[in-house]
C-alpha positions as CSV (number, residue, x, y, z in Angstrom):
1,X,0.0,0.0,0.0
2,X,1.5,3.2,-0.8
3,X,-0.4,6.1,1.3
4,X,2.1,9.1,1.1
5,X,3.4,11.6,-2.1
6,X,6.4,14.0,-1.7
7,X,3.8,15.9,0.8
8,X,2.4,13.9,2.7
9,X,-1.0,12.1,1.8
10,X,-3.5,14.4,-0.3
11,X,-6.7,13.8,-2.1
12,X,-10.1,13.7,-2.6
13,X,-11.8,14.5,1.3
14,X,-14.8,11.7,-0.2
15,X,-12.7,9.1,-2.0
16,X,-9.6,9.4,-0.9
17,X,-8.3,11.1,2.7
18,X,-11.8,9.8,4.4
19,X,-12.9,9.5,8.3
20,X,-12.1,5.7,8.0
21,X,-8.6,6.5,6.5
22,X,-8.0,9.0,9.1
23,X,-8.9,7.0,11.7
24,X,-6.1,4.0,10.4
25,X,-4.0,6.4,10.0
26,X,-4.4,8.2,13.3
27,X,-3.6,4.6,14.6
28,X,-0.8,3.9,13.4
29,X,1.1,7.6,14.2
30,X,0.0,6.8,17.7
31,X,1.4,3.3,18.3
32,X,4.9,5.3,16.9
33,X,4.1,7.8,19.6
34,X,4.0,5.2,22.4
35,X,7.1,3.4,23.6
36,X,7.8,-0.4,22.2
37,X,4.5,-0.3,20.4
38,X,4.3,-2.6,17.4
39,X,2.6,-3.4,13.9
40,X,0.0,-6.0,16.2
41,X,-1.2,-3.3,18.3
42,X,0.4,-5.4,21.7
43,X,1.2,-1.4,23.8
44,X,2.5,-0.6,26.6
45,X,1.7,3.1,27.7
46,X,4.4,5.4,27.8
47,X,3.0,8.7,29.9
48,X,4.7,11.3,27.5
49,X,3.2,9.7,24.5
50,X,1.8,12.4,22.9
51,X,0.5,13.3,19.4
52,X,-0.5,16.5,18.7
53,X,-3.2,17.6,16.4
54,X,-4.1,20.4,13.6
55,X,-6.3,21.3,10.8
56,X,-6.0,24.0,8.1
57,X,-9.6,25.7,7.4
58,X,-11.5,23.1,5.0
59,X,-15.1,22.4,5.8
60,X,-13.8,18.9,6.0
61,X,-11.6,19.5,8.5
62,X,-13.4,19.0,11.4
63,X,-14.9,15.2,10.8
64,X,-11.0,14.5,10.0
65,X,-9.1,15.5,13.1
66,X,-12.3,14.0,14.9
67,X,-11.7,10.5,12.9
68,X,-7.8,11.0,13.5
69,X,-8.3,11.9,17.1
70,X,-10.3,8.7,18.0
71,X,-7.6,7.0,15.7
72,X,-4.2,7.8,18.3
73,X,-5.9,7.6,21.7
74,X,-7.5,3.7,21.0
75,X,-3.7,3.6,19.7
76,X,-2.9,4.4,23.6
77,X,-1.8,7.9,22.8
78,X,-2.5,11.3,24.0
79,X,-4.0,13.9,21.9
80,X,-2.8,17.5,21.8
81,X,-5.3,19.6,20.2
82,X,-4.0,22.7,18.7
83,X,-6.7,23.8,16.4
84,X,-6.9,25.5,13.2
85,X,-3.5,26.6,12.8
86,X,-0.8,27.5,9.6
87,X,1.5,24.1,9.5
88,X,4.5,25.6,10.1
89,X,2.8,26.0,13.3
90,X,1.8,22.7,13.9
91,X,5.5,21.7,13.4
92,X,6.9,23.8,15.9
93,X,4.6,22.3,18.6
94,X,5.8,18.8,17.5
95,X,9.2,19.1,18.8
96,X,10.1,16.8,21.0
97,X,6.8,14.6,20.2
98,X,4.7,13.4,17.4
99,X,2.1,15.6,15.2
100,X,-0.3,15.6,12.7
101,X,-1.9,18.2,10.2
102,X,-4.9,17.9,8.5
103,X,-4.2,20.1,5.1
104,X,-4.1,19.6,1.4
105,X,-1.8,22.9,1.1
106,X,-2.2,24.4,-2.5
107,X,-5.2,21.8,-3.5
108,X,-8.5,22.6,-3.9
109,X,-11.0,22.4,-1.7
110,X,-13.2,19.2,-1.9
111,X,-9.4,18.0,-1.0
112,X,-7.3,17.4,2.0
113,X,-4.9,15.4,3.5
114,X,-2.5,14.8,6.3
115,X,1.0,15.6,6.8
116,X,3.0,13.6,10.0
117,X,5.3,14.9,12.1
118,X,7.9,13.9,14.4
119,X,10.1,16.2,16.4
120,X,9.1,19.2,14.0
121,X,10.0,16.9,10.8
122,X,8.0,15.2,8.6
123,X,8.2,11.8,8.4
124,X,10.7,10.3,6.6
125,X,10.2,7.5,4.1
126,X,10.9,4.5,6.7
127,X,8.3,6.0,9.0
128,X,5.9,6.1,6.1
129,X,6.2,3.0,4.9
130,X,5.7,2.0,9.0
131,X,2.7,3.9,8.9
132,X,1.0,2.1,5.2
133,X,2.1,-1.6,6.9
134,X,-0.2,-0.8,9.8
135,X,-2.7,1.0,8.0
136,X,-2.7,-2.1,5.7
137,X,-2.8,-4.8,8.5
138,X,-5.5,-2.9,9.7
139,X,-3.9,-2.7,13.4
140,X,-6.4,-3.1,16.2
141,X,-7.4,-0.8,19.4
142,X,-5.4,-1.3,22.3
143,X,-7.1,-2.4,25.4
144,X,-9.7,-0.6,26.4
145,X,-7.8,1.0,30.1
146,X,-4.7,1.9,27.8
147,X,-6.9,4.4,25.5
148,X,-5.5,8.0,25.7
149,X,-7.1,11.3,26.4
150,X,-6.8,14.3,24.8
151,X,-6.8,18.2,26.0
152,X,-6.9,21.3,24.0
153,X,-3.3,23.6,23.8
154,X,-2.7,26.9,22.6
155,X,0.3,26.9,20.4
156,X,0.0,30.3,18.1
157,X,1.1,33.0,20.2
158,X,4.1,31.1,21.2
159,X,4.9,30.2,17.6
160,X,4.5,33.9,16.5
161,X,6.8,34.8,19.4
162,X,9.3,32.2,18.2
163,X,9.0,33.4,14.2
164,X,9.4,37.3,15.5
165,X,12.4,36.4,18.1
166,X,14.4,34.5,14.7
167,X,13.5,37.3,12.6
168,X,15.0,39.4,14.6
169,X,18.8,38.4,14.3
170,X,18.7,39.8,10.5
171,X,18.2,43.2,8.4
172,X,16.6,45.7,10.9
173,X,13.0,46.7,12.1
174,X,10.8,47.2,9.7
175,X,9.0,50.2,11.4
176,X,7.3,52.3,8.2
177,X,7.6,49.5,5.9
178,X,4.2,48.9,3.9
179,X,3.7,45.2,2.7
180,X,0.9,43.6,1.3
181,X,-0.2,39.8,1.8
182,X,-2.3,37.9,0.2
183,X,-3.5,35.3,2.4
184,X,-5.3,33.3,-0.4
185,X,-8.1,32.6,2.8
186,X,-5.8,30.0,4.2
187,X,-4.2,29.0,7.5
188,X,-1.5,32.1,7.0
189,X,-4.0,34.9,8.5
190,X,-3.2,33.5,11.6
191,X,0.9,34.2,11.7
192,X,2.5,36.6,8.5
193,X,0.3,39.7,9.8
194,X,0.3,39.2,13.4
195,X,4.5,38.7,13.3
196,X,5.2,41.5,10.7
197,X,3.4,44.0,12.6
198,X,5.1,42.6,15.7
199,X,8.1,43.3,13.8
200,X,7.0,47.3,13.1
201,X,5.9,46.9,9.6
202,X,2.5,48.5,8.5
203,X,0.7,45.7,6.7
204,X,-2.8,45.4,4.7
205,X,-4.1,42.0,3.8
206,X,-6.0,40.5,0.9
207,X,-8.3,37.5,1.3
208,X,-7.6,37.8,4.8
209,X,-10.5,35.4,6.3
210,X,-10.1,32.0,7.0
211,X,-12.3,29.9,4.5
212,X,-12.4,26.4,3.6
213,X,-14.0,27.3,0.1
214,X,-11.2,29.8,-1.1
215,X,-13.8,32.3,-2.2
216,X,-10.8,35.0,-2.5
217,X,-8.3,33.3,-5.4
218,X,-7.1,29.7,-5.4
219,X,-5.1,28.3,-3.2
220,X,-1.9,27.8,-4.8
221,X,-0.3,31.2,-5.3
222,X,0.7,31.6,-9.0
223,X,1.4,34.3,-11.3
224,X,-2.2,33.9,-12.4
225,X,-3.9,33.5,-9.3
226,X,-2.1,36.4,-7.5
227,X,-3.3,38.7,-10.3
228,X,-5.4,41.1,-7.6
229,X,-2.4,41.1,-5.5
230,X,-0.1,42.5,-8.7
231,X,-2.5,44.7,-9.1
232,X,-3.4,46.2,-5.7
233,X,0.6,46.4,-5.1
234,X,1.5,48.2,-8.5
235,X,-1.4,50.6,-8.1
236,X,-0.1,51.7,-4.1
237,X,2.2,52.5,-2.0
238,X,3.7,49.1,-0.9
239,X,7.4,48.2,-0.9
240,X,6.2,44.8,-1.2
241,X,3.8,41.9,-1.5
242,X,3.6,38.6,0.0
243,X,1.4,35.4,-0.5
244,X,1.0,32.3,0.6
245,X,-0.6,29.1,-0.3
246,X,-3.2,27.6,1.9
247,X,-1.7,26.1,4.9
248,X,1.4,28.9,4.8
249,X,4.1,26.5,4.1
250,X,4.9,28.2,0.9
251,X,5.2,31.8,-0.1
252,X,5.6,34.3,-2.8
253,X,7.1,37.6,-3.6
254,X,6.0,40.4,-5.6
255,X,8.0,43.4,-6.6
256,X,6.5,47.5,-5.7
257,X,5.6,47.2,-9.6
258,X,3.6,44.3,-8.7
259,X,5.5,41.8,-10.3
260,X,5.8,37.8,-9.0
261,X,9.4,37.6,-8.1
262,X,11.3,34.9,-9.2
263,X,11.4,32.1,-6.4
264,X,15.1,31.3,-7.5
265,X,15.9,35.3,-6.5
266,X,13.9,34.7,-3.5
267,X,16.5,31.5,-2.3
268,X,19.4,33.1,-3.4
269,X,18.9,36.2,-1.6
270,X,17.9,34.5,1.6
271,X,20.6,31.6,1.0
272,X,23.1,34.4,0.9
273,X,22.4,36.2,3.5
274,X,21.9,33.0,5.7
275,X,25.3,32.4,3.9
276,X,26.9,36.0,5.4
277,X,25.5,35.7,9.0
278,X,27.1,32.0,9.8
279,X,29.9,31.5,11.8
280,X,30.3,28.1,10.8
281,X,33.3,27.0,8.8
282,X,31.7,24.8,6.1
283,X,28.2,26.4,5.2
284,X,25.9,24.6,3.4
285,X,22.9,25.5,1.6
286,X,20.7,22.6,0.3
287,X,18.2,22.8,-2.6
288,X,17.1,20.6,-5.7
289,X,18.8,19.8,-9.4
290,X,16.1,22.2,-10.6
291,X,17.0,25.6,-9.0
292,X,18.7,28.0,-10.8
293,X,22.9,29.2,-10.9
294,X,22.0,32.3,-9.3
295,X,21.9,30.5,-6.2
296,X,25.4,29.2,-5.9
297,X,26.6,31.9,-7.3
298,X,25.3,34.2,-4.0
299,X,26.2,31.6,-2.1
300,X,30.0,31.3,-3.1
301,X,30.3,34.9,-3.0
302,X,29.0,34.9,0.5
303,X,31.4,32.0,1.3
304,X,29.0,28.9,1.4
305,X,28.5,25.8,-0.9
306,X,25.5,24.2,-2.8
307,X,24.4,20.7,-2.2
308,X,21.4,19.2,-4.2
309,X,19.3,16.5,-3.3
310,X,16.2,15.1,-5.4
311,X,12.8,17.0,-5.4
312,X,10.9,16.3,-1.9
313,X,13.4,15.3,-0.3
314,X,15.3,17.9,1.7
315,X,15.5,16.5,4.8
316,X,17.3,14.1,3.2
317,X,19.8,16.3,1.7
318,X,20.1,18.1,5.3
319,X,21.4,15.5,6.5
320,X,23.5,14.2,4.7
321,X,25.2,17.7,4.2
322,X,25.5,17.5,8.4
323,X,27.0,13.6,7.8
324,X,30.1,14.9,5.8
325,X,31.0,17.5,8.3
326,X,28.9,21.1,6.9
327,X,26.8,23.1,9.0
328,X,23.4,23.3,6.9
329,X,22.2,27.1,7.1
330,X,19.5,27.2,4.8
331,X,17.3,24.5,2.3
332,X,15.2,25.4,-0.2
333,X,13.2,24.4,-3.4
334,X,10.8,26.6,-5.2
335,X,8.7,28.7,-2.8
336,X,9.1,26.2,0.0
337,X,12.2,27.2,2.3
338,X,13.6,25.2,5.8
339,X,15.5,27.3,8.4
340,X,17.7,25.5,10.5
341,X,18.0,28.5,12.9
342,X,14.8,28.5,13.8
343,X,13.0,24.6,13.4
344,X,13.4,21.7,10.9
345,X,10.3,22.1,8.8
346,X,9.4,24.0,5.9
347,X,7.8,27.4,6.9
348,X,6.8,30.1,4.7
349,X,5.5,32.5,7.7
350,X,9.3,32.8,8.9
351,X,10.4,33.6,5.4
352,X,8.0,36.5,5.3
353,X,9.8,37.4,8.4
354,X,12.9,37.4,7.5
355,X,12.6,39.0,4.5
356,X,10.6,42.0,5.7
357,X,13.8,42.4,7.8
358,X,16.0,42.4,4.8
359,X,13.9,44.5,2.8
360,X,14.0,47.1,5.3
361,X,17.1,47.5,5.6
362,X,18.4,47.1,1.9
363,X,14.8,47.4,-0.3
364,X,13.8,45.0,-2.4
365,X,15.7,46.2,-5.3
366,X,18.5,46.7,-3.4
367,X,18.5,43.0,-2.8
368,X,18.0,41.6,-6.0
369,X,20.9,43.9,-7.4
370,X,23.5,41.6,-7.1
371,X,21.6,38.5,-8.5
372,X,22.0,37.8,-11.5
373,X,18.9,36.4,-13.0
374,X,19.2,35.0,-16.4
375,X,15.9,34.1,-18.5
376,X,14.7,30.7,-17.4
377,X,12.5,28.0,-19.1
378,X,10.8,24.6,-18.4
379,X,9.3,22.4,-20.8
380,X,8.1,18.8,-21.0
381,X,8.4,16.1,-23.3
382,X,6.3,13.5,-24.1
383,X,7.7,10.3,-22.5
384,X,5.5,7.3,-21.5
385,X,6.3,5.8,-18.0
386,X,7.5,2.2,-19.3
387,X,10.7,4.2,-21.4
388,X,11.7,6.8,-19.0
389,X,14.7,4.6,-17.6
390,X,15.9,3.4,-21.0
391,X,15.8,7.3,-22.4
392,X,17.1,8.8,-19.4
393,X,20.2,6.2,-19.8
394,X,20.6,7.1,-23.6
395,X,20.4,10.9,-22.6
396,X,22.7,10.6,-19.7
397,X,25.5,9.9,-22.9
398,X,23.9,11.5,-25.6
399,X,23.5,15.1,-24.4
400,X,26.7,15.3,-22.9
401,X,28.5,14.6,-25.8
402,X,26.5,17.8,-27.5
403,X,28.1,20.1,-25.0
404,X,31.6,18.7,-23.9
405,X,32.5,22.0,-22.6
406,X,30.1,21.6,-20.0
407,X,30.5,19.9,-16.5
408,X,28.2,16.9,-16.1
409,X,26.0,15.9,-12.8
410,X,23.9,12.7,-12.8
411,X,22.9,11.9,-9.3
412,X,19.5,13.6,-9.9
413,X,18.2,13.4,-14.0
414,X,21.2,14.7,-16.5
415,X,22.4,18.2,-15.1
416,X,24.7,20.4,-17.1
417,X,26.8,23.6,-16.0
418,X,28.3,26.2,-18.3
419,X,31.2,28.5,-17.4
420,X,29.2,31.7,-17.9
421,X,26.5,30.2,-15.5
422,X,23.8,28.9,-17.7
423,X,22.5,25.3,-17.0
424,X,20.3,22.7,-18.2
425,X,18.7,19.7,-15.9
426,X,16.7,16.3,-17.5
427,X,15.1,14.5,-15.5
428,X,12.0,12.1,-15.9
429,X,8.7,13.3,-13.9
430,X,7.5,11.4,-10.9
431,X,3.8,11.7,-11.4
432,X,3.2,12.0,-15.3
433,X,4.2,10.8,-18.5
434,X,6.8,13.2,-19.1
435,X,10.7,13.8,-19.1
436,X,11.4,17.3,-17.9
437,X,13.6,20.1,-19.5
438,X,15.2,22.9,-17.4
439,X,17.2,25.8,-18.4
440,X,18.9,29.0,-17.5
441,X,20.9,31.1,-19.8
442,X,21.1,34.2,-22.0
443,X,19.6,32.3,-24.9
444,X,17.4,30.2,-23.5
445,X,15.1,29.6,-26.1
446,X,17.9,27.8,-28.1
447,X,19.4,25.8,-25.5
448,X,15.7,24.7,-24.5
449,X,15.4,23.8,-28.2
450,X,18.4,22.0,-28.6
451,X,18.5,19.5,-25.1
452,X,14.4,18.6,-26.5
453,X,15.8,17.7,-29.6
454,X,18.1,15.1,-27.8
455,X,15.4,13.9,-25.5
456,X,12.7,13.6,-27.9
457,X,15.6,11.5,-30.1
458,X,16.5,9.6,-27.0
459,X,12.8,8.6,-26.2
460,X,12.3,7.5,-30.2
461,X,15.2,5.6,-29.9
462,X,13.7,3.4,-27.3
463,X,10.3,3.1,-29.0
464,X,12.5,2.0,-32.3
């Protein structure tokens, strides 16, 4: 049974992430949660076994966490209730013990799904598959006198404390700053506007009210979907926007002309400054085959080093950067950014923080000066799933030997850097029937052009 994505488990609230899945699930994080537990529900309680609970703003939120609830105390667990809080959130009041989230992030809202926590990270892949063997076995109650019980906690005020404190150690107060966020009527009305006024700025929200039907835009913030926010920021007097998607784990930047910032800019300028403000001898900053040059090029000025690890998996790449010695500073990949400094989960609230901070004390403008951001493309070729492993082999020599110049990387798809800083990534798509093309130089268009040629010749080749 496979249960999780790169994200946690998401779908359909009626087909899909149902009561009755919650519930198995809810099970299984609890028997995790209590000491020597195993797959054949035989517990013995362990008094600090504690799960704790949260829900974004869906209309189906409720009759989840209820499900999921009843799931971890017949587990023998104790439930923490926390509410309806942004994630980030939720993962900040798992340290030290186990948590779950009840949010489909960017999806729509007859969707939802849950996201599992331990010690402020989310599962890792041994821990899912853990969690789909029980769910599978269909593991039973514990006996009756070893059900938990549950409580209600606040967590939000200390998590917006925490955010504001962390924000604090870079740029300078924002006092007379005017930002703009766009909280897409998801789970981030409850922590960017409270912390960036704690932290002086003057801030005016769009879409500001909690709603499980996303009446304001969609949920995922795009180009397309943050059109009113373009629009309200080009036509006032903001030094900023912000959005977020619905359960405030990612974010996105708009210019004072109203313009999406890249989210490549957006890394490298908080990768370098992370970068700067480290004392550390070896600092790392992690992302994904798919981000652009501009980032290690801020970073190596500041002094740091790249590492790349596959899509989804930066926890991964953390620590394995930690295992060979570096002190990780920052991880990133597109609009979804981990601060070590302050907690080991991905948290789109503190980089609204941060970077009210920074654009305070430098402008916007003023940090984007020194990146140097090159016209980027992505495209997709058609590749059915059974030939994906035979093309990407053929490609791994093939394109290559069209650029020799180039240096080659294959741990993640077919990644190729060029002296003046322009790149190209192939790699085959997880989820469709595609093989991906990524690029980043002055003439884009051509080097796009050309590495599709070689792909589509690689993926006739294997249909020949």
């Amino acid at each position: 049974m496979e249960l999780f994505g790169t994200a946690g488990i998401r779908g359909s609230a009626r087909d899909r992430v149902t009561p009755a899945l919650a519930l198995a699930v809810g099970r299984a994080v609890g028997a995790d949660a209590v000491d020597g537990s195993g797959s054949d529900g035989e517990t013995r309680r362990n008094g600090d076994a504690a799960v704790v609970v949260g829900r974004d703003g869906r209309t189906t939120g409720p009759a989840l966490a209820a499900a999921m609830e009843a799931g971890i105390e017949s587990a023998g667990a104790d439930v923490r209730r926390v509410g309806v809080v942004p994630t980030p959130a939720l993962a900040y009041a798992s340290q030290g013990r186990f948590g779950v989230m009840l949010t489909a992030s960017h999806n729509p809202p007859t969707d939802n799904g849950i996201k599992v926590f331990v010690d402020g990270e989310e599962y890792d892949r041994d821990r899912e598959r853990g969690v789909e063997t029980r769910v599978e076995d269909g593991q039973a109650p514990v006996a009756w006198d070893r059900w938990g019980a549950s409580e209600s906690v606040d967590v939000l005020s200390s998590y917006r404390a925490a955010v504001a404190d962390y924000a604090a150690s870079y740029g300078v107060d924002a006092t007379g700053l005017d930002v703009a966020v766009d909280l897409g009527n998801g789970m981030g009305a409850l922590g960017t506007p409270q912390v960036l006024r704690e932290l002086g700025a003057r801030v005016v929200t769009l879409n500001g009210q909690v709603d499980g039907h996303f009446p304001g835009r969609e949920s995922k913030p795009t180009p397309e979907t943050l059109s009113d926010l373009c629009e309200f920021v080009a036509d006032g007097a903001f030094d900023f926007g912000i959005a977020h998607d619905g359960d405030a784990d990612r974010i996105v930047i708009v210019d004072s002309e109203g313009e999406v910032v890249h989210e490549d800019t957006v890394v490298a300028i908080l990768a370098s400054e992370f970068v700067r403000a480290s004392d550390a001898s070896d600092p790392v900053v992690v992302t994904t085959p798919n981000a652009s040059g501009r980032i290690d090029e801020r970073v190596r000025d500041a002094g740091g080093r790249v590492d790349r690890v596959r899509l989804g998996a930066l926890h991964e790449g953390i620590a394995a950067a930690r295992a060979s010695g570096g002190d990780v500073v920052f991880a990133a990949e597109p609009w979804k950014h981990i601060h070590p400094g302050h907690g080991g989960w991905i948290d789109g609230i503190a980089s609204a923080a941060v970077l009210t901070r920074l654009v305070a004390a430098e402008g916007l403008d003023g940090l984007r000066e020194p990146v140097t951001e090159r016209p980027y493309r992505k495209v997709s070729v058609d590749c059915p799933d059974d030939r994906k492993v035979d093309a990407m082999e053929r490609i791994e020599t093939t394109l290559p030997e069209l650029y020799p110049e180039a240096s080659v990387d294959t741990e993640y798809g077919v990644r190729l850097e060029f002296d003046d800083g322009s790149w190209t990534l192939v790699r085959p798509s997880g989820t469709e029937p595609y093989v991906r093309v990524y690029a980043e130089a002055d003439d884009v268009d051509t080097l796009v052009a050309e590495v599709a040629d070689v792909v589509d010749a690689a993926v006739s080749d294997v249909a020949d």
